[in-house]
N, C-alpha and C positions, 0 to 999 in steps of 0.2 A: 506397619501397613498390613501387614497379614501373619496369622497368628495358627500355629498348627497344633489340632489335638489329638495325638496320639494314643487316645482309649476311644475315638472315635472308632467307630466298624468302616466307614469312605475309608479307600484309598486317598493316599495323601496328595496326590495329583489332583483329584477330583474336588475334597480340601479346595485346594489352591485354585481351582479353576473357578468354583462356587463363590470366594471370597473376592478373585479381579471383577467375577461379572456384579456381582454387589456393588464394587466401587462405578463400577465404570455405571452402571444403572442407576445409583443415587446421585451419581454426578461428581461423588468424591476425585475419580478420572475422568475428566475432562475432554470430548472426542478432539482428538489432534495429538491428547498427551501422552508425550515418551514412557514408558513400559520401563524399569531394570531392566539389563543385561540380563540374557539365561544365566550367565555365570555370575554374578551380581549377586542376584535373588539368589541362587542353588547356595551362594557364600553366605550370607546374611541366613536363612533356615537353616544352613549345613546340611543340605542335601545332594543327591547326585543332582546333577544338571537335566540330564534324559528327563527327571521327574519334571520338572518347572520347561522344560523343551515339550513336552506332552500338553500340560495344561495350555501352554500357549499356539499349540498347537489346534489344539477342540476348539478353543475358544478361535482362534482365526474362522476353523471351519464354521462354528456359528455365527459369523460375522460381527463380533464384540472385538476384534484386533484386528489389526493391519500391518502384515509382516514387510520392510523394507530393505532386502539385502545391504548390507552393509550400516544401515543406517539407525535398524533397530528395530521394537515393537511398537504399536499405537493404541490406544485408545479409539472405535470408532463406531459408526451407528449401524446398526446391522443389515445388510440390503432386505428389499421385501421378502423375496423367499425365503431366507434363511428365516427374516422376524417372525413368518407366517407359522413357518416347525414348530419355532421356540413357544410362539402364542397359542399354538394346538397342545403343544407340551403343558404348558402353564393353566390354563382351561380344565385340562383333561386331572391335574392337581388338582383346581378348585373344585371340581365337580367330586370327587372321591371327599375334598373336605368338606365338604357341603353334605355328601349323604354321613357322615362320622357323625358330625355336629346335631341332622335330624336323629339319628339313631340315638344320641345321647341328650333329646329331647328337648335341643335349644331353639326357639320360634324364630320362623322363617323370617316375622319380622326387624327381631333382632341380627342376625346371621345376613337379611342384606344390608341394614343401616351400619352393619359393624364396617361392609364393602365399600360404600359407599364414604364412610369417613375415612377410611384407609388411602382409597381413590383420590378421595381431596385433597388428602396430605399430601400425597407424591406428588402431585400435579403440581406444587410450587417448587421442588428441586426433580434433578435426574438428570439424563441422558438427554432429552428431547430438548429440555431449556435450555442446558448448556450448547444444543445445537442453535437453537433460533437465537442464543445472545450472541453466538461465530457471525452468523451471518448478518445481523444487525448491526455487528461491528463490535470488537471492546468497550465495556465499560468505564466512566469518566473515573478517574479516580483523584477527590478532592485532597488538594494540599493541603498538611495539617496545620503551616504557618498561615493560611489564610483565615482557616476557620475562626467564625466568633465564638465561640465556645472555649472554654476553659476545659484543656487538656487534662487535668487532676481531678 
């Protein structure tokens, strides 16, 4: 699930926090889905626990988790304001890569068709669609004894 590199200059919290919001963003975590135990995860990286208590901490405050005494962490969609920081954060990235890439002489038209096929891709997985298939209800998921098709 998550993979920590230690010649990295991030702290390893941050590591960790950059890696759940990736999962929870491509949709690999699912909003609703159960999070590891702080002590779980801190066992499984061999780290102290405080570190993996932090990341799951930020990320709450960003609204990517949903902390439930007793019950554990979630996976969840970020309320508006929190999404709004985050999407002024993210912007404010694009925009510094935006001016790197003219400096290094790449055409505007390139640099937004590159955005625009990026945008595409995402748009058939993530966070968003895992939302609207919740509320649509589950997925049918076909028996494989019924299928016509030849299983081999």
């Amino acid at each position: 699930m998550i993979s920590l590199n230690y010649r990295d200059a991030r702290p390893i919290y941050e590591q960790i926090k950059d890696e759940l919001r990736r999962l929870v963003v491509t949709g690999a975590l699912r909003e609703g889905e159960k999070l590891p135990s702080v002590r779980s995860m801190a066992s499984a990286l061999a780290i102290n626990p405080n570190t993996i208590q932090k990341a799951y901490g930020e990320l709450e405050a960003e609204g990517y988790l949903t902390s439930l005494p007793g019950k554990g962490s979630f996976a969840s969609v970020p309320e508006t304001d929190v999404g709004k920081e985050r999407r002024e954060h993210l912007f404010l990235r694009l925009g510094e890569i935006a001016e790197e890439l003219r400096y290094l002489g790449e055409d505007e038209q390139a640099v937004v068709s590159r955005i625009k096929q990026t945008y595409t891709a995402a748009g058939g997985r993530g966070l968003r669609r895992g939302f609207r298939e919740k509320r649509s209800g589950p997925e049918k998921k076909q028996d494989p004894a019924k299928s016509n098709e030849d299983p081999s």
